[in-house]
N, C-alpha and C positions, 0 to 999 in steps of 0.2 A: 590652434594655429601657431604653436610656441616650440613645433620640435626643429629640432637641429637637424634639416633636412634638405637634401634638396627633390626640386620637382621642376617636371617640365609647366614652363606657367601654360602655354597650349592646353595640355590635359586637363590642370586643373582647372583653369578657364572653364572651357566646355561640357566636361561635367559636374564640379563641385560649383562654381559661380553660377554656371545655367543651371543646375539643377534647384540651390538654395533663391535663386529669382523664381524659377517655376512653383517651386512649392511656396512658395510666397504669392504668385500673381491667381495661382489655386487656390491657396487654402486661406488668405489673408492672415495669418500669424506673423504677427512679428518679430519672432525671432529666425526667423529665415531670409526679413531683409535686413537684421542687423546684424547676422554673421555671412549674409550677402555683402556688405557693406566693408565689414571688417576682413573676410577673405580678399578684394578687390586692393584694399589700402594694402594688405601683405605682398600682391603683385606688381605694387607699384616702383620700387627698386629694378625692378627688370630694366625699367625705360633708361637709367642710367647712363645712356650709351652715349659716343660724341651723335648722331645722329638720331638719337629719339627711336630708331627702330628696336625694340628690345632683344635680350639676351633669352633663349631657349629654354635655358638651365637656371635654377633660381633656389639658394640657400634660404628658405623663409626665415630663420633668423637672424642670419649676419647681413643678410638683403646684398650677398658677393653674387654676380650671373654671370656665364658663361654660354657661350656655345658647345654642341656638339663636335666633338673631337672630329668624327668621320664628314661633318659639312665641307664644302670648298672652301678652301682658304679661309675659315674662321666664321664662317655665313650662318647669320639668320636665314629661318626656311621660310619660302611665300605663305604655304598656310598656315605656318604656325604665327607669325606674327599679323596675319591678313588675316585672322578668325578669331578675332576680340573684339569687333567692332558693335555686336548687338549687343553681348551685355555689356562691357564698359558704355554704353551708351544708356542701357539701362538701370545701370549704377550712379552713374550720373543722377538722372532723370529720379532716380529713389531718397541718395542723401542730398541733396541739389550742392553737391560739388562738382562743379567744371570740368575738374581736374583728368578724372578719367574721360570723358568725350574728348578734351583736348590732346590727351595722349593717342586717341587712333586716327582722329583727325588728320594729327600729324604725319603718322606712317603713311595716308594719300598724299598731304606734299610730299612726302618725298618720291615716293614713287611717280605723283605727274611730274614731277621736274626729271626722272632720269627718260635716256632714251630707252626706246623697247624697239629691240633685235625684229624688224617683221611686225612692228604692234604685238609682238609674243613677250608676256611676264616670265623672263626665269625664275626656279626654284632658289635660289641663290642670292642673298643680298649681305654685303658687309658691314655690319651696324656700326662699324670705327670710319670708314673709308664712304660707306654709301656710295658704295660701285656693286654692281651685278657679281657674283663668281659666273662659274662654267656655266653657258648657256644650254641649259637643259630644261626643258617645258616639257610640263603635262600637267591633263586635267586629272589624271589620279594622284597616287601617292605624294607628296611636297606641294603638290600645287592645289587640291582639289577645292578646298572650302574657301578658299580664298576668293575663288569666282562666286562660290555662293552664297557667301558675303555683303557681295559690290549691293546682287540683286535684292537683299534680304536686308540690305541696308534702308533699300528705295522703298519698299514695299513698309516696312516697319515704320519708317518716317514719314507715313500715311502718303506716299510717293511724292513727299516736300525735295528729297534728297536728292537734287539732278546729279549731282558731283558723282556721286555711286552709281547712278543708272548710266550717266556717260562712261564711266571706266566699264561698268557689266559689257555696254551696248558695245562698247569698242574693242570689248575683247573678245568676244562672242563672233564677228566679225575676224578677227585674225584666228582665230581657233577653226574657223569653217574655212577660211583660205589657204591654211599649213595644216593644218590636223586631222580633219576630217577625211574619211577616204571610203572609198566602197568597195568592198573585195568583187573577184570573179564571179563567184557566188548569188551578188546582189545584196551585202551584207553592212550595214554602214556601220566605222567605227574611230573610234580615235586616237590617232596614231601619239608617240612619243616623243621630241623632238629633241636632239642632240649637235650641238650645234650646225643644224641646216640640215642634218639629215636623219630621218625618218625611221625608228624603229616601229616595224609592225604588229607592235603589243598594244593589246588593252586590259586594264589592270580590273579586278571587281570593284577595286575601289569609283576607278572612272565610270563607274553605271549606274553612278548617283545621277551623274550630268542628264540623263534623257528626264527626270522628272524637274531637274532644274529651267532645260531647254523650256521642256512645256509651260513651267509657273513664271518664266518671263515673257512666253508670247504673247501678253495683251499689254505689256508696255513697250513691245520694238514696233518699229515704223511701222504701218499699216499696213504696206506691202509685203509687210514680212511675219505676222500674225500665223498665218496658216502653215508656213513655212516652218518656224521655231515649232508647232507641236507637231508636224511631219516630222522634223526631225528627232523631236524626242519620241517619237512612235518609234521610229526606225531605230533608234541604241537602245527601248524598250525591246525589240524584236532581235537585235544581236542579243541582248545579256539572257536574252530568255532560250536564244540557240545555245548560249555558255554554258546553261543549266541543262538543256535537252541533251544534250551531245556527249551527258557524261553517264554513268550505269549507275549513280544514284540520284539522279536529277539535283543535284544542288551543283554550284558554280565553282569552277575554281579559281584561284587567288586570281588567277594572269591565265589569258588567254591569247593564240596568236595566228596571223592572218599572213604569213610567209611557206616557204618551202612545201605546199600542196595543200595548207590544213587550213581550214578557218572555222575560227571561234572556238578553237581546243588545244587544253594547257597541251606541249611539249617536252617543258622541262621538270624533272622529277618535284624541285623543291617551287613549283606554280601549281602543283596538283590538291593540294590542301583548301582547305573549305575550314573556315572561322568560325560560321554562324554570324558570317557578316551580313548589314541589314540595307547593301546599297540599291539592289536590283529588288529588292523587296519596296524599297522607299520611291523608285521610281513607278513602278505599276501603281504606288500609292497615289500619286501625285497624275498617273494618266487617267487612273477612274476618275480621281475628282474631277479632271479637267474634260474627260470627255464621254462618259458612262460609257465605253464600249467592255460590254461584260469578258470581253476575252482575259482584262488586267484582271480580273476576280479569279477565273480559271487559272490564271500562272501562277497567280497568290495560291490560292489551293494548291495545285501542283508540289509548290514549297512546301506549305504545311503538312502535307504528306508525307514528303523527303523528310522532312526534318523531324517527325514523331517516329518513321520508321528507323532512320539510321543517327539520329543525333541523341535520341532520346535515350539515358541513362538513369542507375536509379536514383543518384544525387542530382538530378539535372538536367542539362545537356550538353554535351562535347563537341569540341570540333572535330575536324575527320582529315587525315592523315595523306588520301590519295582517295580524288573522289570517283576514279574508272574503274576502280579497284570493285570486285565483287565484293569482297567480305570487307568490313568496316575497320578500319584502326585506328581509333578515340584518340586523341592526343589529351584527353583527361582534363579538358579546360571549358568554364563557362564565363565567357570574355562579357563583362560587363556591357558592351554597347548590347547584347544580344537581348538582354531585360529590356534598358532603356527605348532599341533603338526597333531591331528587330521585330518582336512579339507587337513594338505600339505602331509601328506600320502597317503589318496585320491587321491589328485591331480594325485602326483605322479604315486599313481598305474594305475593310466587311461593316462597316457603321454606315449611319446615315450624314451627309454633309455637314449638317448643322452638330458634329461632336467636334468642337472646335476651330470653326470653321477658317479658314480660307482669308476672309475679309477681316476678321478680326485678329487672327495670331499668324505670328511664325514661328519655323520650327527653329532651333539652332541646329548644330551641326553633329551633335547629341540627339536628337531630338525633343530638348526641353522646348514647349512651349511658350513662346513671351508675346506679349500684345502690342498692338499696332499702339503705337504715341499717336493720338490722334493732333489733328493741326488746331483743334481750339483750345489743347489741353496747354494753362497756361507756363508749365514747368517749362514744356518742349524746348519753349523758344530757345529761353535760356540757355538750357542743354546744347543746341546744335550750333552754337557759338564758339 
């Protein structure tokens, strides 16, 4: 962790910190939570900011951060600094340093204290200034893990953490009152928001949200239970028409619901397929939550696609244009598709009890980390 480099701390977060936590809350070695420990203190320069909200970009040696060039006016992005929250909390919770739980702690004051446009989070925040940039909202790309977060905060803090379940709860609400929409078709999906007005894309990234929907309907209002996995059934049932509607059955990047079409990429550079694992992660999360065998059948469906045309002989590739008959590899095996992809799968085809539910969550990787439970007596300390 000594090179002259810089890195997004976001990335490294979620796969090097949640990874080095998971292979440690698995295999109990200790040298996965002592270079979990020591990767964390290397992220902690980021926080540097006048505002506490950190910087995107981070020199792990000289500990200098920065944002990306192309953000608004110099902005931290919503998910990238809104999806620290479980392992810095179980960083905490491992060397019993404060330090990191107080650091994401912080990034919610500041976010309750500003106003939100509509109760809508923008993508956009100024870690100098802590003002909003351009008010642009979504639950995919800049914004996504951020809401899944709030939820996986609550649940992880054995549902001690109302702080996180009210911000989930109240955003989940302005998301179904500006976002949400249902095409001609009958097709529900969620829309993009710029400010105030509504572009009719949905990203594959936003098709994580229907299994998110589902895993928080047993803690929204009562009256809203059935409601929350309706509706993650229904973005279940759009990302699985994204997948239908194409001549190789896998999904494309951005799919869009204007000018006569729904649920099918448009533009040339939305036609590509990653071997990304969102829409796979949601069917995950509806079998567990509802065994309706159809999630198993669209899982198959993929495993299909994806042996038939992703399968190479180093691997597997992404793919180029997914209406295209004949395949063109773009020659890459994107790491989430190990971590993220294939263990969804797995998952959906396991029995409940391989990790279950009540005892773990995923991160945003899919690393595994366990519920802090409320008698454990580090916790307390920790969520101070």
């Amino acid at each position: 962790f000594q090179q002259n480099a810089e890195i997004s701390v976001f990335e490294v977060n979620i796969r090097f910190v949640g990874g080095l936590l998971s292979a440690y809350y698995l295999s109990g070695e200790e040298v996965f939570r002592k270079k979990a420990v020591e990767l964390g203190e290397k992220l902690l320069p980021a926080f540097n900011t006048p505002t506490g909200i950190p910087w995107a970009l981070l020199n792990i040696k000289s500990g200098i951060g920065r944002n990306w060039p192309w953000a608004s006016g110099g902005s931290s992005i919503l998910a990238e600094f809104g999806t620290l929250h479980l392992e810095f909390v179980h960083l905490s919770h491992l060397s019993g340093n404060p330090v990191f739980a107080e650091k994401v702690m912080n990034i919610r004051k500041v976010l309750n204290r500003l106003d939100k446009p509509e109760g809508l989070y923008p993508n956009y925040l100024n870690p100098s200034s802590g003002q909003w940039g351009q008010h642009h909202v979504s639950i995919g790309g800049l914004g996504d893990s951020f809401y899944e977060y709030l939820l996986k905060a609550w649940l992880m803090s054995d549902k001690t953490d109302e702080d996180g379940k009210k911000m989930y709860y109240d955003a989940v609400q302005a998301i179904e009152t500006h976002l949400i929409r249902k095409s001609s078709g009958g097709l529900t999906y969620i829309a993009e928001w710029k400010g105030g007005l509504l572009e009719h894309k949905m990203g594959h990234l936003t098709c994580f949200a229907g299994g998110m929907f589902a895993l928080g309907a047993d803690g929204a209002p009562s009256d809203k239970t059935g409601h929350q996995i309706e509706l993650g059934a229904e973005i279940a049932r759009t990302c699985h028409e994204s997948y239908d509607r194409t001549r190789m059955k896998l999904g494309p990047e951005a799919f869009r619901f204007d000018g006569g079409v729904e649920a099918i990429a448009t533009r040339q550079n939305e036609k590509y397929y990653i071997l990304r694992p969102e829409v796979i992660e949601t069917y995950m999360y509806m079998w567990r939550l509802t065994h309706d065998p159809k999630y198993r059948q669209w899982g198959w469906e993929a495993v299909e696609a994806l042996e038939k045309h992703c399968r190479v002989d180093g691997g597997y590739s992404g793919i180029r244009d997914v209406y295209n008959n004949h395949e063109s590899h773009d020659d890459v095996q994107q790491s989430f598709f190990l971590s993220e992809t294939l263990k969804y799968l797995y998952l959906l085809f396991s029995e409940d009890d391989l990790l279950p539910f009540e005892h773990w969550v995923f991160n945003t990787e899919a690393h595994p980390l366990p519920v802090l439970r409320k008698d454990d007596g580090n916790k307390e300390e920790n969520q101070k």
